[in-house]
C-alpha positions as CSV (number, residue, x, y, z in Angstrom):
1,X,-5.1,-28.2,-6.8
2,X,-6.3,-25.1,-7.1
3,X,-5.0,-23.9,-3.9
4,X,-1.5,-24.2,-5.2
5,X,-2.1,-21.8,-8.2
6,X,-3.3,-18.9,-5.9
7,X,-0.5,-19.7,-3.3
8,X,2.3,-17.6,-5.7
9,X,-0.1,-14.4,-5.9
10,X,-0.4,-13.9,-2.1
11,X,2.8,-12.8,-0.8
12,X,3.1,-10.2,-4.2
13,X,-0.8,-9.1,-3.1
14,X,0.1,-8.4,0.4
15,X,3.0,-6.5,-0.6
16,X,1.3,-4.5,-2.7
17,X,-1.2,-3.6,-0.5
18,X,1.5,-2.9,2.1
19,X,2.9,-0.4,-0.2
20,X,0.0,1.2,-0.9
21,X,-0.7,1.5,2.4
22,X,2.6,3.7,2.7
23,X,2.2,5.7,-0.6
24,X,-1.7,6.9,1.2
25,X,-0.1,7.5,4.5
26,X,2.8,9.3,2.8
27,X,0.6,12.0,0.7
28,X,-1.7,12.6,3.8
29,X,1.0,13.5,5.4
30,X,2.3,15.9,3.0
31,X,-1.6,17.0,2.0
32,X,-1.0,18.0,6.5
33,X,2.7,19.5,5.8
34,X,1.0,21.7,2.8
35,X,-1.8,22.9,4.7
36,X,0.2,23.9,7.7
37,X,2.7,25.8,5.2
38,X,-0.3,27.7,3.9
């Protein structure tokens, strides 16, 4: 039973995680794009 309550939460976890993922790859790349400008 409980199985069912956590089973909402997963996909909206992993997607969050997923974007965050992006957001960290997306400012090291900038932080690179900065450094190479200066």
């Amino acid at each position: 039973m409980s199985d069912f309550t956590f089973l909402p939460w997963q996909p909206t976890a992993m997607h969050t995680i997923i974007q965050g993922q992006k957001l960290l790859l997306l400012l090291a790349h900038m932080n690179k794009a900065d450094k190479t400008r200066k």
